[in-house]
C-alpha positions as CSV (number, residue, x, y, z in Angstrom):
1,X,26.0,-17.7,3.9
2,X,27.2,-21.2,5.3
3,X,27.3,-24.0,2.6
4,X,24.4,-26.1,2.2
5,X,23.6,-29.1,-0.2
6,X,20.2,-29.9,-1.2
7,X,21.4,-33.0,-2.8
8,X,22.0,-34.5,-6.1
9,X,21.1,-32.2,-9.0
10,X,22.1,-34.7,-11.7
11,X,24.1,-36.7,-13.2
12,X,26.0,-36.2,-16.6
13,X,26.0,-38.8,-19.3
14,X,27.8,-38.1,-22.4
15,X,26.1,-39.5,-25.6
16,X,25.8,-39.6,-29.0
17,X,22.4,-38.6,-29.5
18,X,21.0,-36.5,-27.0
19,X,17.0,-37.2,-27.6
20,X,17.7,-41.3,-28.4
21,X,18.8,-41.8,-25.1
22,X,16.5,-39.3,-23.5
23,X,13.7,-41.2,-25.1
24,X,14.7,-44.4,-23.5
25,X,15.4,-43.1,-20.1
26,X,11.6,-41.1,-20.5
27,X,9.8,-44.3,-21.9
28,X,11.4,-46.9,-19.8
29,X,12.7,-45.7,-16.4
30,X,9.8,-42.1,-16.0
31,X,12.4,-39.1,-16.6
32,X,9.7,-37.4,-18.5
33,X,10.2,-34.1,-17.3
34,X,12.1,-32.0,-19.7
35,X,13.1,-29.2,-17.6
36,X,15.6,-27.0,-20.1
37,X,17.5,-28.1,-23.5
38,X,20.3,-25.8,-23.9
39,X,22.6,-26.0,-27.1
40,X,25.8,-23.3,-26.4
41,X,29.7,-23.8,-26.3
42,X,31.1,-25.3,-23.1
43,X,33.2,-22.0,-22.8
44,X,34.6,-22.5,-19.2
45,X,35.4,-26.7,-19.9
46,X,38.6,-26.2,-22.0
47,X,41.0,-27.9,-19.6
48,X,38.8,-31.0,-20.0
49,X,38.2,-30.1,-23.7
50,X,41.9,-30.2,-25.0
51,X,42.1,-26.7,-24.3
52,X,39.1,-26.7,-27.1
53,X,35.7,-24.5,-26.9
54,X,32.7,-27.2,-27.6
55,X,30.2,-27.0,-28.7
56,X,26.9,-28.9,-27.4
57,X,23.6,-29.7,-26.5
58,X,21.9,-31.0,-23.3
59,X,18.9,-32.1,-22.0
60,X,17.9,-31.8,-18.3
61,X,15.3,-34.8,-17.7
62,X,13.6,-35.4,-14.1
63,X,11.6,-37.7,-12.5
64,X,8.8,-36.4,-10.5
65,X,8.9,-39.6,-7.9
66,X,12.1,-38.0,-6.8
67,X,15.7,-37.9,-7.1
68,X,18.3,-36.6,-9.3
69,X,18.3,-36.1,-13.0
70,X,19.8,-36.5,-16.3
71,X,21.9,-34.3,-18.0
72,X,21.7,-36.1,-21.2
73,X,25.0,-34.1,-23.0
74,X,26.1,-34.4,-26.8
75,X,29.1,-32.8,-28.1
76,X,27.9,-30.6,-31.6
77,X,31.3,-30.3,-33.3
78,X,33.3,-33.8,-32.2
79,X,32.5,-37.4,-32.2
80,X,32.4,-38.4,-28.8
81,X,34.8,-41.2,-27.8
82,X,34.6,-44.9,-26.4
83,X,36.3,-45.5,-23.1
84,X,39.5,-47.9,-24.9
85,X,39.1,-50.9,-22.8
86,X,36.1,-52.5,-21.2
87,X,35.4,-50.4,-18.1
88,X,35.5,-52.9,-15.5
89,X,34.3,-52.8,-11.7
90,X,36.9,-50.4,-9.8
91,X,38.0,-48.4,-12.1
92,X,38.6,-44.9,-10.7
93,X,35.5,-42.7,-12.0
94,X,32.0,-42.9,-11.9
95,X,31.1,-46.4,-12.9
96,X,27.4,-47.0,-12.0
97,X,24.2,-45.0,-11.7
98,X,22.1,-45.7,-8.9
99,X,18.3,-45.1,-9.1
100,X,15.7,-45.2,-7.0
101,X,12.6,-47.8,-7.6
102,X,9.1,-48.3,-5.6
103,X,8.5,-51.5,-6.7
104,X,11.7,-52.9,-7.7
105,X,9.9,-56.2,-9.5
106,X,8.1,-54.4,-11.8
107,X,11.3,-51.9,-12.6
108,X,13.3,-55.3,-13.4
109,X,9.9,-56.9,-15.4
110,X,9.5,-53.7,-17.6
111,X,13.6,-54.0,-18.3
112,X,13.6,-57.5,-18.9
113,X,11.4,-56.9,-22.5
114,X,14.5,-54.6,-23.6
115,X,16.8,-57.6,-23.5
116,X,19.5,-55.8,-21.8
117,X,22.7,-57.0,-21.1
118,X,23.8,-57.6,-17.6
119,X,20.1,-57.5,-16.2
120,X,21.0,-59.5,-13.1
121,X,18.1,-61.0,-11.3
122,X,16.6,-59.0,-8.1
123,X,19.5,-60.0,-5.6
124,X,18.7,-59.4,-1.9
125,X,21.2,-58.4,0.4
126,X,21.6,-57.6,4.6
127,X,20.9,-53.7,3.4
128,X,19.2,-53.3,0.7
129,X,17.5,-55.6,-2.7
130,X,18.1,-54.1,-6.0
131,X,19.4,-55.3,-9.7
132,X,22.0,-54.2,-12.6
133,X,21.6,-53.8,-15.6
134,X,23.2,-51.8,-18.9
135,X,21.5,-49.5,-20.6
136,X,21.4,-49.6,-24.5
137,X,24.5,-47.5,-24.3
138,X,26.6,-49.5,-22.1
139,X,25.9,-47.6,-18.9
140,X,25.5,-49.5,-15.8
141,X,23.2,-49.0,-14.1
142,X,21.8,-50.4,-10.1
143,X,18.1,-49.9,-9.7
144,X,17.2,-49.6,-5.9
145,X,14.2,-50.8,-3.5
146,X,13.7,-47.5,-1.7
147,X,10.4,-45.9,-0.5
148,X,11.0,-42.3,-0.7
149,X,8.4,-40.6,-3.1
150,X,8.1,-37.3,-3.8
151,X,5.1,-37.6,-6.2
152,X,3.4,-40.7,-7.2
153,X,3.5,-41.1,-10.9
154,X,2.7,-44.4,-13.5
155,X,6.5,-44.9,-13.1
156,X,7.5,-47.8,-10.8
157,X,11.4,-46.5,-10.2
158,X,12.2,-42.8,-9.5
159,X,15.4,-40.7,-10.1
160,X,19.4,-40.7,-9.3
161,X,20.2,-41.4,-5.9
162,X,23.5,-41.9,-6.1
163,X,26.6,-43.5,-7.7
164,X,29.5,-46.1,-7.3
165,X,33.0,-44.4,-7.8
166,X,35.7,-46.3,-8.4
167,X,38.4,-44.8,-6.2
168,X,42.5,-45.8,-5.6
169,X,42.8,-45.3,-1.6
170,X,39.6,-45.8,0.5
171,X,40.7,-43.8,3.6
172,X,41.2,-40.1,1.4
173,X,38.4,-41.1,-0.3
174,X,36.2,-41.6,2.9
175,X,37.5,-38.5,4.4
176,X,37.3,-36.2,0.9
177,X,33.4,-36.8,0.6
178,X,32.6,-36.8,4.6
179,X,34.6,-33.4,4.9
180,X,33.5,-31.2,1.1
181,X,30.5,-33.4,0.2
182,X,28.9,-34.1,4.5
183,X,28.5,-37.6,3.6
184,X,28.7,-38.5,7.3
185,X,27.5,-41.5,7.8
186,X,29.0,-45.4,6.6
187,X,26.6,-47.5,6.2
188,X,28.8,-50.5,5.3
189,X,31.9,-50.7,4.9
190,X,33.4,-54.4,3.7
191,X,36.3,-56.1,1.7
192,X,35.3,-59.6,0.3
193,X,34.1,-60.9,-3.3
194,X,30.6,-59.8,-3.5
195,X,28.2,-62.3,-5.1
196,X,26.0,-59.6,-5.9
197,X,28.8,-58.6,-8.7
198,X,29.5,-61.5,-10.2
199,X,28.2,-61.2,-13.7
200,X,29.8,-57.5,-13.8
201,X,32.6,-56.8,-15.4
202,X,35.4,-58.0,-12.9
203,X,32.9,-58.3,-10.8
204,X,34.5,-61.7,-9.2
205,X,37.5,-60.1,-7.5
206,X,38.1,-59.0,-4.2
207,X,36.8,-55.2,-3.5
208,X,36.4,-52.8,-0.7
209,X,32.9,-51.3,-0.4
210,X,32.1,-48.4,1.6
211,X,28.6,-46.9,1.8
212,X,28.0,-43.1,2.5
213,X,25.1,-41.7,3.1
214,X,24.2,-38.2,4.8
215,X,22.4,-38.0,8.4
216,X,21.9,-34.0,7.8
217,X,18.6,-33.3,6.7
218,X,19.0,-29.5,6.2
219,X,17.8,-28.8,3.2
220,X,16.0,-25.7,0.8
221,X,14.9,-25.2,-3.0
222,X,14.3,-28.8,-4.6
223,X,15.8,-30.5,-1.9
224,X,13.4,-32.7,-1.2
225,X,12.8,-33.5,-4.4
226,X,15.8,-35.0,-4.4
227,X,15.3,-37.1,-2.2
228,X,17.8,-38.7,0.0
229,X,21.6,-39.7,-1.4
230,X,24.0,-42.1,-0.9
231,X,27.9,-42.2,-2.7
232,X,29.0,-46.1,-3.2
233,X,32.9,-46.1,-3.4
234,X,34.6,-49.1,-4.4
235,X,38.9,-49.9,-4.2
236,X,40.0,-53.1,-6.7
237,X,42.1,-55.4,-4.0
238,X,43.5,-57.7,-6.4
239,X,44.6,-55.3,-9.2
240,X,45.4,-51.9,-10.5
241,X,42.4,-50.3,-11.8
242,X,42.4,-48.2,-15.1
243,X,41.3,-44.3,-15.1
244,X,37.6,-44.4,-16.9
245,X,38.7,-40.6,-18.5
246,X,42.1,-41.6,-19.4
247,X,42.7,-40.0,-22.6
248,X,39.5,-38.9,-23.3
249,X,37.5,-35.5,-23.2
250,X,34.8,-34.7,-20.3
251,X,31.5,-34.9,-22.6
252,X,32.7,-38.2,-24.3
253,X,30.3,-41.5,-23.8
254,X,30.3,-42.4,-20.4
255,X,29.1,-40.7,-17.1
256,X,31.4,-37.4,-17.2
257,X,30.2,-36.0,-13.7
258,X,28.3,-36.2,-10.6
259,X,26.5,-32.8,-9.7
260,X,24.9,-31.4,-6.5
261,X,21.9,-28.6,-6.0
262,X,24.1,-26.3,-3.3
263,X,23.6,-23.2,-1.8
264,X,26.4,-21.1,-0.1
265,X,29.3,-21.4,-3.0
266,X,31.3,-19.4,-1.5
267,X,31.6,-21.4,1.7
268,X,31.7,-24.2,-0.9
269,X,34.7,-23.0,-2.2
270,X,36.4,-22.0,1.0
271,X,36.0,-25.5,2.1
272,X,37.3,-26.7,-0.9
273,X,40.7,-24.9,-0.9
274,X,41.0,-25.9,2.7
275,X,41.1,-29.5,2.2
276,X,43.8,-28.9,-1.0
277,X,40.9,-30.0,-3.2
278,X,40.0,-26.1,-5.0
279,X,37.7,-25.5,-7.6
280,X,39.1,-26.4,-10.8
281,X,36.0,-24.4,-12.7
282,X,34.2,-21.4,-11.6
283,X,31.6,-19.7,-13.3
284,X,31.9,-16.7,-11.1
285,X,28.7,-15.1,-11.8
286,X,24.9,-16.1,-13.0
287,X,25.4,-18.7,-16.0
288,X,22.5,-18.9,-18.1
289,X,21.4,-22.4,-19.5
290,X,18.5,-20.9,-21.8
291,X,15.9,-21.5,-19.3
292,X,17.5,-21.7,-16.1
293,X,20.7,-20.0,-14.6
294,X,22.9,-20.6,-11.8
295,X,26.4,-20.8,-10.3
296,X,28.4,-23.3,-11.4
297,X,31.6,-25.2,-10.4
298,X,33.4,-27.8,-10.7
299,X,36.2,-29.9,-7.7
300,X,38.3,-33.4,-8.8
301,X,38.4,-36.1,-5.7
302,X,41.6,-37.6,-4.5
303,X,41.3,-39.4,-8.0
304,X,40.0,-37.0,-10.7
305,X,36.5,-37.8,-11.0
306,X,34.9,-34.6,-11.6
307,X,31.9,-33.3,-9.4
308,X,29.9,-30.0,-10.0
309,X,27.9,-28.2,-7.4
310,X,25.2,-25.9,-8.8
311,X,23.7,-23.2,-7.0
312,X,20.3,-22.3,-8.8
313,X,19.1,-18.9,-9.4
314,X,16.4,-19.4,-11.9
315,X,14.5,-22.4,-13.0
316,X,11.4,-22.4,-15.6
317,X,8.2,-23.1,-13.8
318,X,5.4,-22.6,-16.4
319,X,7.8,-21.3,-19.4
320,X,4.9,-20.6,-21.4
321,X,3.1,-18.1,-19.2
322,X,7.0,-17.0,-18.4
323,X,6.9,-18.3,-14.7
324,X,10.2,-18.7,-13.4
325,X,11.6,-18.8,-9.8
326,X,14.1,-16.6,-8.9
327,X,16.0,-18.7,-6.0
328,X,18.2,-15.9,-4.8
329,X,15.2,-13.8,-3.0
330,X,14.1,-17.0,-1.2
331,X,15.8,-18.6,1.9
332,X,18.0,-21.4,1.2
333,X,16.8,-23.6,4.2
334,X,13.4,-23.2,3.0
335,X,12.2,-26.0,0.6
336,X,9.6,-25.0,-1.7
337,X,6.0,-24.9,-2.3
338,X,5.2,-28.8,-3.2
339,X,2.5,-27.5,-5.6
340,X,5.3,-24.9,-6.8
341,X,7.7,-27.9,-8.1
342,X,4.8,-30.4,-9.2
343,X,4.1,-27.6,-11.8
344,X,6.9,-28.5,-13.6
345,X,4.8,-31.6,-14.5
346,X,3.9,-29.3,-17.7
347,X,7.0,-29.8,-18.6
348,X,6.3,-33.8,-18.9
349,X,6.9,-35.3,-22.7
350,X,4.3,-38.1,-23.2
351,X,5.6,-39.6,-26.3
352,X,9.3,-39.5,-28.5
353,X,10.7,-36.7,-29.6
């Protein structure tokens, strides 16, 4: 089978209390769709885990408008770790959540009564209009005017789609997520001081931003869903930029990963030994997540930021009347059933939990 991504799946947040910050996220920005919680040891994450099994707990929150999720993750048996030192615009990781938003006023007027730090105003720019802000957590997040909706809902903003990576050289980095990931296509790619970063951390120097986005628009399972994607990468000009991981374990407070829905791993994994990039995790065979089971993996880019690629075989429909999909008797170019994935709307939490 030839290797196929459906888009962004999720992205990992590390936190100290898994329903808190779920809560938030569900009340405040529509991930009210609680598709699995899974509490288990992170068995295959030891070289990330000082060659420790964890223990831990996650949550798998969506947002039917469309996008990516959360996988909201808590360690069970350590307290999870601060990043030392303020993490500050280029730094080499994953530095900023991108989310989607219908009506991009009324995502920045319902933030604004949080009293947020960093809520910039609604900045406009030759591509695109959208706003920062940090979540209680101190997560930035970039909430983005797009119109892609998957399903109307009383949300105004929708789910992940994307994130800004800090990254060390520009040119590997460009060529590492065109040639594993099919991010194709730059949308912009400029070096200057960027007004709309000034009140970041950092956010006055001189960077280089490079847009990618995919033009492929082949696509199965919950691939539409997802929604389209785009991967923000950002190089510091006018200093060396810390490592956002350094010295800390993958599941400690930050975003710990970027994940993609896939099909065809083991093209996936072909390509990724080929461009000196191999899988550094492998589940090998069906994991099981409680409710939902898959392949897993995990690759490092040119700078060690970790990215997963999930192939789903089973995902909870209506769990209560045991309806499940098994994904590996359908096609993988063949999207499904929009009724079939606006069922999981059962699986919506209308108040704290």
């Amino acid at each position: 089978m030839r290797k196929i991504i459906n888009g962004i799946q999720q992205i990992g947040i590390g936190v100290k209390d898994v329903k808190a910050v779920f809560n938030w996220y569900r009340a405040h920005l529509g991930f009210d769709i609680l598709l699995f919680k899974d509490e288990s040891t992170a068995d295959l994450m030891t070289q990330y885990t000082d060659d420790e099994v964890r223990q831990r707990i996650a949550y798998l929150a969506l947002n039917m408008i469309g996008g990516g999720g959360l996988e909201i993750w808590q360690f069970k048996d350590r307290t999870p770790k601060s990043p030392e030192n303020e993490i500050v615009v280029g730094d080499l990781g994953i530095q900023i959540m991108k989310i989607r938003s219908k009506d991009l006023q009324a995502s920045h007027d319902i933030l604004k009564t949080q009293h947020l730090q960093l809520l910039t105003d609604v900045k406009k720019t030759e591509t695109t209009s959208h706003f920062f802000f940090k979540d209680p957590w101190n997560n930035i997040v970039q909430v983005i005017a797009d119109t892609y909706c998957y399903a109307e809902t009383k949300a105004s903003s929708g789910g992940v789609m994307g994130a800004t990576i800090g990254v060390s050289d520009m040119d590997s980095s460009i060529s590492f997520y065109k040639d594993l990931l099919g991010f194709d296509s730059i949308a912009f790619d400029e070096s200057r001081v960027f007004t709309d970063f000034s009140m970041l951390p950092g956010g006055k120097e001189k960077y280089r931003r490079v847009c990618l986005k995919r033009i492929t628009k082949e696509i199965g399972g919950f691939g539409e869903l997802l929604g389209p994607c785009e991967i923000e990468l950002i190089q510091a000009l006018d200093r060396t930029p810390n490592k956002i991981y350094k010295d800390r374990l993958w599941g400690d407070l930050g975003y710990i990963h970027l994940c993609f829905d896939v099909s065809g791993m083991d093209a996936h994994r072909e390509d990724a030994k080929a461009i000196g990039h191999p899988f550094t995790v492998d589940s090998a065979e069906s994991f099981d997540m409680g409710d939902a089971a898959g392949h897993f993996s995990y690759v490092e880019d040119p700078d060690g930021t970790l990215l997963e690629f999930v192939e789903t075989h089973k995902v909870p429909i209506l769990k209560k009347l045991g309806i499940f999909i098994n994904m590996k008797k359908r096609s993988p170019l063949k999207p499904l059933p929009r009724w079939v994935v606006k069922a999981m709307q059962v699986h919506r939490v209308k108040k704290d939990i």
